[in-house]
N, C-alpha and C positions, 0 to 999 in steps of 0.2 A: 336549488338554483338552476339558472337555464343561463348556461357558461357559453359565450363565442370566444372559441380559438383562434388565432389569425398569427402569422409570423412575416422575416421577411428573406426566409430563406427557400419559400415556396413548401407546398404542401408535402413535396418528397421529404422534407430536411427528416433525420431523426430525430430534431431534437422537439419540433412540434408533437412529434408522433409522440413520443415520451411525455410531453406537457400533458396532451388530449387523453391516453390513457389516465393516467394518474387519475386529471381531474374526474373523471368518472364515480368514483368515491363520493365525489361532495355535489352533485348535479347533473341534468343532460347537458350533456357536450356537443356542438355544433362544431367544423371545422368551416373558414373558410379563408382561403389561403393564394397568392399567389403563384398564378402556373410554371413560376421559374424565377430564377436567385433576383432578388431586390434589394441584397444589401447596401447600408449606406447613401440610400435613394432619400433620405429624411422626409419631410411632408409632400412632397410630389403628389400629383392627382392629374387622372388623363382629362382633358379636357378636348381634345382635337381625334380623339382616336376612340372606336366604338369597344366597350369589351366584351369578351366571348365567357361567357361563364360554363362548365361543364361538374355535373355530379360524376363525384367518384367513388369506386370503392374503398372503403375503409375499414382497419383492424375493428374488431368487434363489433360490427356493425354501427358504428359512427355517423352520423346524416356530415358529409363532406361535399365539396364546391371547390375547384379550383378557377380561380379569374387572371386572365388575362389583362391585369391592370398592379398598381403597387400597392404596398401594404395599405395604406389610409384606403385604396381604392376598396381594399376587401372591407373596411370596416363601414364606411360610406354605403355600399353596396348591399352588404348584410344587413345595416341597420335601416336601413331605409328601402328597401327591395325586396330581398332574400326572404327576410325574417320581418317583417314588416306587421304582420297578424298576431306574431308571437314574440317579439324583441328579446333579447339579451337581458339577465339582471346585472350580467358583471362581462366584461372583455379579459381575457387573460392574451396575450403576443409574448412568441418565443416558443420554446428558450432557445435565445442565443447563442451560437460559439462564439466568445469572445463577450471580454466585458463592455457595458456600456454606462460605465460610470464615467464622470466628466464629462468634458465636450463630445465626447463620441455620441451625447446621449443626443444631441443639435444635430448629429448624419445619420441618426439609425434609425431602419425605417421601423425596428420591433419596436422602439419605443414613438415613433408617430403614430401608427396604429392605433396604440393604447391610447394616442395623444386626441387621437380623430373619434376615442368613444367618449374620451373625457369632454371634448367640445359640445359632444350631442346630448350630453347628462348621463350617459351612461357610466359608473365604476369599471376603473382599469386598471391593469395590473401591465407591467414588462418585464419579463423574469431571463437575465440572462447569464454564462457562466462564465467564469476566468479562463478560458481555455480556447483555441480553435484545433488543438490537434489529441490525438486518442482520447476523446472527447466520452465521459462517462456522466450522462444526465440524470441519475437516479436521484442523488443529492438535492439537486436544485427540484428534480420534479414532485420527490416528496416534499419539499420547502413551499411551495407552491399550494402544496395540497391543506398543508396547517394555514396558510394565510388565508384561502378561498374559506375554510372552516371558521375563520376568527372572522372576518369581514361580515358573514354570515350575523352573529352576532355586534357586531360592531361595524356599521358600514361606512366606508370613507367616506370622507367630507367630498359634498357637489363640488368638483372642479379640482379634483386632488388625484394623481395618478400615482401608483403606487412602483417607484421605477428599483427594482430587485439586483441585486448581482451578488453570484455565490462564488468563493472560493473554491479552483477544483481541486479539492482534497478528500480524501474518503469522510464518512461521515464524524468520523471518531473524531476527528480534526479539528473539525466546524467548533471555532470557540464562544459563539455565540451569535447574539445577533446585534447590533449595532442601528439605531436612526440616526442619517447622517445627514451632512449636507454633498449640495455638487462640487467638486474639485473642478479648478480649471488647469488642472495640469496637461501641459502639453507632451504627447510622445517624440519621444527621439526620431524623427521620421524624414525624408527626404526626395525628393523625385529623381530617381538614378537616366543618364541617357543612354538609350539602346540603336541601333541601328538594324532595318530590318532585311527579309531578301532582296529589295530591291533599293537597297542602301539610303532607306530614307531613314531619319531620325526618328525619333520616339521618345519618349517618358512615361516611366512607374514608378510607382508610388511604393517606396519601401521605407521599412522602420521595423523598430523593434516595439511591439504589441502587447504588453505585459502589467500588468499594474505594480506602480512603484508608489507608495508614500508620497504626497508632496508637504510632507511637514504639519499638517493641520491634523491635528487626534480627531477632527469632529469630521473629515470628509469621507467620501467615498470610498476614494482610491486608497486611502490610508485604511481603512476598515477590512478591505478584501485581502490586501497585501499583508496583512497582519491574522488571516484567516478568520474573520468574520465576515455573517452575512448580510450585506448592506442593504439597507430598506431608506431610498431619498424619496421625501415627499416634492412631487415635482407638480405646476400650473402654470400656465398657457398665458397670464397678461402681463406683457413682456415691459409694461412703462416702468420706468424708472423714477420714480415719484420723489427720490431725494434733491432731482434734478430739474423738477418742475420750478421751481424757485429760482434756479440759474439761467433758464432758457427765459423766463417772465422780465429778467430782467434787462434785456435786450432791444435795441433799440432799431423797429426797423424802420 
């Protein structure tokens, strides 16, 4: 397979680096990545501003691109530019610090990414871990490396992004693997007010970041928190078609 990397914590993150190794094992790896953190930027795309692409070097001789644009820009960019003679058979984005099951998966740009290969028909994956601190990616990057092998034989369905979150627990830990669905559980979170040196006000966004249970044995977040590794099938046509019926019947 002919694998594009893409994350959205820019090309330095470790945890790409860790993905793009890995995947090496099951295909050539292309990196093309964000020249600087894009977390949380969800489907954003420059439209007003030109970008500067630059090849870089990379661990084992890796063909790598860092862009001046957000994550969707690298995959947009790649698959229509970049790589354009030679395309992607699959996009892997990430991996992540920090999970991005439930709503986090609506602000994260690893999983638009994956979202912007899925649009274009390309298979995509977004692999991200329970964790943002002493962050050990070996776990999720070998996990990655069996899915890229099984897809291989069995390839996702067109229009089906494959959105991953690993427990960060040693391997021994990992009790399985779980197909779930999205939780819409909300984090404990809050905007604190700060005041700065020159005594203006301010607001950050703080919370506590963790995956908790919201009750459902079939969700995400219930799956990671319980140390399994969660695989949501996740697609892009957002109508709500129970609701078609309710709007129809309106009288304008």
């Amino acid at each position: 397979m002919r694998i594009l990397v893409t994350n959205d914590d820019g090309f330095f993150a470790e945890g790409i680096k860790a993905l793009a190794l890995a995947l090496r094992q099951t295909g050539e790896v292309i990196v093309v990545a964000p020249s600087a953190q894009c977390s949380a930027v969800s489907h954003m795309i420059n439209i007003y501003d030109s970008m500067r692409v630059k090849k870089i070097d990379y661990p084992c001789g890796i063909e790598a691109y860092s862009v001046s644009g957000s994550p969707a820009d690298c995959c947009r960019l790649a698959v229509s530019t970049l790589l354009k003679d030679n395309p992607p058979d699959i996009v892997f984005s990430g991996i992540n610090p920090g999970n991005n099951a439930g709503i986090n998966a609506l602000y994260s740009g690893t999983v638009a990414a994956a979202a912007e290969a899925v649009l274009r028909g390309i298979p995509a994956v977004a692999v991200s871990l329970d964790a943002v601190k002493n962050t050990d990616f070996s776990v999720a990057a070998d996990f990655a490396v069996k899915f890229a092998q099984a897809v291989k034989d069995r390839p996702l369905k067109r229009g089906v992004l494959a959105n991953i979150n690993v427990p960060a627990v040693p391997a021994a830990d990992i009790k399985g693997v779980r197909i779930t669905e999205m939780s819409m559980y909300r984090y404990n979170e809050w905007y604190a007010s700060h005041t700065d040196y020159h005594g203006r006000s301010h607001y950050w966004l703080e919370g506590e970041y963790r995956a908790v249970s919201d009750g459902r044995p079939e969700s995400d977040m219930t799956a990671i928190s319980e140390g399994y590794i969660s695989i949501t099938p996740l697609h892009f046509d957002l109508t709500c078609r129970p609701a078609i019926s309710d709007f129809s019947g309106y009288r304008f």
